[in-house]
C-alpha positions in Angstrom: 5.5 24.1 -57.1 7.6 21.6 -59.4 5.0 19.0 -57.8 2.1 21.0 -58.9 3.5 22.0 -62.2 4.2 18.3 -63.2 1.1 17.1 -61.6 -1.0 19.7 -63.9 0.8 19.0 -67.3 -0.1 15.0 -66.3 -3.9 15.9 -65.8 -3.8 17.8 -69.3 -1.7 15.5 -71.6 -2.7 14.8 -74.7 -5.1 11.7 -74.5 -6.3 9.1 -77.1 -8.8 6.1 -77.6 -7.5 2.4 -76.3 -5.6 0.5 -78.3 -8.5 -1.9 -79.1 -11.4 1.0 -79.4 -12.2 0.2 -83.0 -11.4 -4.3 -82.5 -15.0 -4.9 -83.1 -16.0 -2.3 -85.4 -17.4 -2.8 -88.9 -16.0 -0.4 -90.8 -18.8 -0.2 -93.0 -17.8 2.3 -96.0 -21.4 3.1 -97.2 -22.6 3.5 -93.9 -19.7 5.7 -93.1 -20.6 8.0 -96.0 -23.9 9.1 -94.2 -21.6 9.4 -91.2 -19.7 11.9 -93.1 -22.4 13.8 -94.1 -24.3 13.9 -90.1 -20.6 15.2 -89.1 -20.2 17.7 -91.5 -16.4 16.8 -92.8 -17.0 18.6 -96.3 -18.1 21.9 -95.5 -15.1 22.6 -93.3 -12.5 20.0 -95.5 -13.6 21.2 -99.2 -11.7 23.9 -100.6 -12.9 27.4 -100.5 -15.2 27.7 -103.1 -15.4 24.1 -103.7 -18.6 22.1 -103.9 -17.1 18.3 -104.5 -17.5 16.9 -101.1 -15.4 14.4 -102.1 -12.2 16.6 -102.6 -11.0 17.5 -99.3 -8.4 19.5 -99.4 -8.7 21.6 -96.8 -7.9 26.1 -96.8 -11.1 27.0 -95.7 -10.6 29.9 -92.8 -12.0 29.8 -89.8 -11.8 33.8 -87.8 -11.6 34.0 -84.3 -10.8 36.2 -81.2 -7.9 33.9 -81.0 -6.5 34.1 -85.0 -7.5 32.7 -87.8 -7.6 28.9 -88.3 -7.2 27.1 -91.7 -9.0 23.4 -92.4 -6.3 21.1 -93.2 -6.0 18.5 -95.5 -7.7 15.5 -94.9 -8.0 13.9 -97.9 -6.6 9.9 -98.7 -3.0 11.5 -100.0 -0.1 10.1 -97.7 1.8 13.0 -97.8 0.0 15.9 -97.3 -4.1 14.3 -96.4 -4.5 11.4 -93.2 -3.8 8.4 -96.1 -0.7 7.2 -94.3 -2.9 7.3 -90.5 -3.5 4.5 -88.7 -7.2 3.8 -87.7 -6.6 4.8 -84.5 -4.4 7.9 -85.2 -7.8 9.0 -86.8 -10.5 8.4 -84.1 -8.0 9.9 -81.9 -8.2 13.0 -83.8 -11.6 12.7 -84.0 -12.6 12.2 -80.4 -10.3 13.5 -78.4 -8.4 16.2 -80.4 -4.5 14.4 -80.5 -2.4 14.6 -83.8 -0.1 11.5 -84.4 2.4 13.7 -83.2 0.9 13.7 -79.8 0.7 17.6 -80.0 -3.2 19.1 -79.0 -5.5 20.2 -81.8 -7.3 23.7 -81.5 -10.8 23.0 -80.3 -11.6 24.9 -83.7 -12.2 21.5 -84.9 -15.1 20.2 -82.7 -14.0 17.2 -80.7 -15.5 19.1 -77.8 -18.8 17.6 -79.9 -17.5 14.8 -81.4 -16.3 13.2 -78.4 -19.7 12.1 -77.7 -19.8 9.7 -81.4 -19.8 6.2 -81.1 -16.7 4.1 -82.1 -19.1 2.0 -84.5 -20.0 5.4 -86.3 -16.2 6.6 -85.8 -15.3 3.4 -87.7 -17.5 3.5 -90.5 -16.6 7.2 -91.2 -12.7 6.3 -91.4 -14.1 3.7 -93.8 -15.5 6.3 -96.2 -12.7 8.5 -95.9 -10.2 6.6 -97.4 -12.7 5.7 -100.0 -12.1 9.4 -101.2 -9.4 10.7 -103.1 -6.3 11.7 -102.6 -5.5 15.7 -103.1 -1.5 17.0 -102.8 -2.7 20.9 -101.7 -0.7 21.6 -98.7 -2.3 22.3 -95.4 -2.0 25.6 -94.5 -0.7 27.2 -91.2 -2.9 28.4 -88.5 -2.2 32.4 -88.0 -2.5 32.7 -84.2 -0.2 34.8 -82.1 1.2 34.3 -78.4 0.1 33.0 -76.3 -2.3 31.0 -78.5 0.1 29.4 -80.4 1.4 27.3 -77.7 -0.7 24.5 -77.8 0.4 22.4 -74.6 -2.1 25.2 -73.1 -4.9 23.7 -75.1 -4.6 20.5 -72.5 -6.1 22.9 -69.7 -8.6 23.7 -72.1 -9.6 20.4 -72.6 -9.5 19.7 -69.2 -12.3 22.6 -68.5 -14.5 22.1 -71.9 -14.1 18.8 -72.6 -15.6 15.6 -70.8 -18.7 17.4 -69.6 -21.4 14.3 -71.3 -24.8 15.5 -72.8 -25.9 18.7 -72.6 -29.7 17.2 -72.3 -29.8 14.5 -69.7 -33.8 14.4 -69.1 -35.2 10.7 -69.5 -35.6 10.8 -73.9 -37.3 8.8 -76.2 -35.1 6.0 -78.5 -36.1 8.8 -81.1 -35.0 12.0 -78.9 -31.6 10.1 -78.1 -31.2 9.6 -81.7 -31.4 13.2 -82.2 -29.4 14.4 -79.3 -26.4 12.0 -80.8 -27.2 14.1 -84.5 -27.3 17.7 -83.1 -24.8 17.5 -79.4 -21.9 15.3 -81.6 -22.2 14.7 -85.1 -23.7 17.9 -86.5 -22.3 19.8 -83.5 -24.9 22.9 -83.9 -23.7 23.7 -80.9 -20.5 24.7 -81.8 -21.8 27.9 -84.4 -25.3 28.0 -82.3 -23.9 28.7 -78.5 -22.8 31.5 -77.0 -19.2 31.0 -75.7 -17.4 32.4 -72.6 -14.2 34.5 -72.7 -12.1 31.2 -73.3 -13.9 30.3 -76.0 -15.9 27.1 -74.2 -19.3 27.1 -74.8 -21.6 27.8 -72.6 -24.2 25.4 -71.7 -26.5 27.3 -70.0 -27.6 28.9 -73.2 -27.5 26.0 -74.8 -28.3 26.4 -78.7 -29.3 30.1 -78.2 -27.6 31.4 -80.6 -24.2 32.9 -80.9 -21.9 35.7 -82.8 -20.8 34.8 -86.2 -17.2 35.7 -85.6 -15.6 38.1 -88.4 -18.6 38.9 -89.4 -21.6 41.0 -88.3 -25.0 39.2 -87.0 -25.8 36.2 -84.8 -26.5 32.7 -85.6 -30.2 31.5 -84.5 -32.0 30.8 -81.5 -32.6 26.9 -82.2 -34.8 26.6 -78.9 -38.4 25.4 -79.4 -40.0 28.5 -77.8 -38.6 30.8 -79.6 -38.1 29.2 -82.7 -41.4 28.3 -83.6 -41.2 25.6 -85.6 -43.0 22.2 -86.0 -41.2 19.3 -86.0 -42.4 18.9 -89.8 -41.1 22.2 -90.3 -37.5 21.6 -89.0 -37.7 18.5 -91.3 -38.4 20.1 -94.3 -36.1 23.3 -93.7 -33.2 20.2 -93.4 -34.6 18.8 -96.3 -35.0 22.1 -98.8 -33.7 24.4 -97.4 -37.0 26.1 -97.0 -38.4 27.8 -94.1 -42.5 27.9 -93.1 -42.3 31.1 -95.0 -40.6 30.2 -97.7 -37.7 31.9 -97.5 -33.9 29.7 -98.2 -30.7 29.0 -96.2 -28.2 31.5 -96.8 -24.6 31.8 -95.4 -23.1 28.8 -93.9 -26.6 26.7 -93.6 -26.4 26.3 -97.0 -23.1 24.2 -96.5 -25.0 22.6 -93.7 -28.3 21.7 -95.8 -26.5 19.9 -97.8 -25.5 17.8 -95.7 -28.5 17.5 -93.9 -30.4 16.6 -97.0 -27.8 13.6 -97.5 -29.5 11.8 -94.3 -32.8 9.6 -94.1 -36.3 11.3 -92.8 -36.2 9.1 -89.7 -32.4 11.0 -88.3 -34.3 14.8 -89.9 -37.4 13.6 -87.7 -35.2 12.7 -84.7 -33.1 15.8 -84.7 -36.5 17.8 -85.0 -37.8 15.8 -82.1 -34.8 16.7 -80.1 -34.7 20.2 -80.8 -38.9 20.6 -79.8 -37.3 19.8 -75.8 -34.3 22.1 -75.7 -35.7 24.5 -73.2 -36.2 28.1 -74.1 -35.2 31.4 -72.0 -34.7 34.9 -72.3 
């Protein structure tokens, strides 16, 4: 049992990117701002209420059947943001969900997704993040109860969620790949768009079908082609405006997520609408 015990907390450690993962990397600041925006950082990162996407100091709450989880800060200060993280301390948190303490982040922040970014792109958002400024608001503690709030159990997590590649896998245009990279890891739609099972993994069989909101009442939307709906020019301009076909606006959290959406060129609005027309539809 010892044997099998140490075996398993080996196969679940905390992992993080190589030592030379970001060597040949640009870090290209401007670059890294539209990086920041295909991610989403500021509409988790801003404070409640906040709409400077540039202050990112964190408090937003995030319900769930296992507590409530806060957005810390992440802004340039050295004490209290990431301003005193190394490079690599970053795209480690970033990709595969490992503080500089070596302790496991909750998968409330999406590395599940973001595991899939490039280290180019991972690079040129670190770049544009310490271009921001600093902010001294202290990050606030998550409020989950046992067993949740041990997180050496969030390695086995990892180990079942994590890892698992693209969720579309068919042959794809360079556009469709473009968008797969926008909506799987940067935007990760599927984290608020896909059902999840009783661990809280998502589950990939329903992929994009639309989820509970948790603490509140109502799903989020069926993204799939078939029963969305939607040209690819109307996905474009609903990323754009805002606007549906109908005329009708974002509410709720798609408004946080239209403006970030609105940020990026028409050629990465056209490739995530060109990705979305081949997620397959089902009852």
């Amino acid at each position: 049992m010892t044997g099998l015990g140490a075996a398993g907390l080996w196969m679940t450690r905390p992992q993080t990117v190589p030592n030379d993962f970001l060597a040949s990397a640009r870090h290209d600041a401007e670059r890294g701002r539209l990086i920041f925006a295909a991610m989403g950082c500021a509409s988790c990162h801003m404070a409640p209420g906040s709409e400077d996407q540039a202050i990112l100091s964190g408090g937003r709450s995030f319900p769930s059947d296992f507590g409530t989880f806060y957005a810390p800060n992440i802004s340039s200060d050295r004490q209290m943001g990431i301003g005193a993280w190394s490079d690599r301390e970053i795209a480690t948190a970033v990709l595969k969900g490992t503080a500089p303490d070596n302790s496991h982040y909750y998968p409330a922040f999406p590395y599940a997704s973001y595991e899939q970014v490039a280290a180019s792109d991972v690079a040129d958002l670190i770049a544009h993040l310490r271009s921001l400024p600093a902010d001294q608001t202290p990050s606030r503690a998550h409020d989950v109860g046992f067993p949740f709030n041990i997180r050496a159990t969030l390695g086995g997590w990892k180990w079942f969620f994590t890892g698992r590649g693209w969720v579309i896998e068919e042959d794809l245009t360079p556009e469709q790949e473009r968008g797969r990279m926008l909506v799987e890891a940067m935007g990760h739609c599927g984290e608020c768009h896909t059902p999840r099972n009783i661990l809280g993994g998502m589950d990939r069989t329903a992929w994009l079908a639309g989820a509970p909101i948790p603490g509140e009442e109502g799903r989020t939307p069926d993204l799939r082609t078939e029963n969305l709906e939607w040209s690819q020019g109307d996905i474009v301009a609903y990323l754009k405006t805002g606007l549906t076909p109908d005329y009708d606006s974002a509410g709720g959290e798609m408004v946080d997520v239209i403006a970030n959406t609105s940020q990026l060129p028409d050629a990465d609005l056209e490739a995530i609408a060109a990705y979305l027309l081949i997620v397959p539809g089902v009852d």
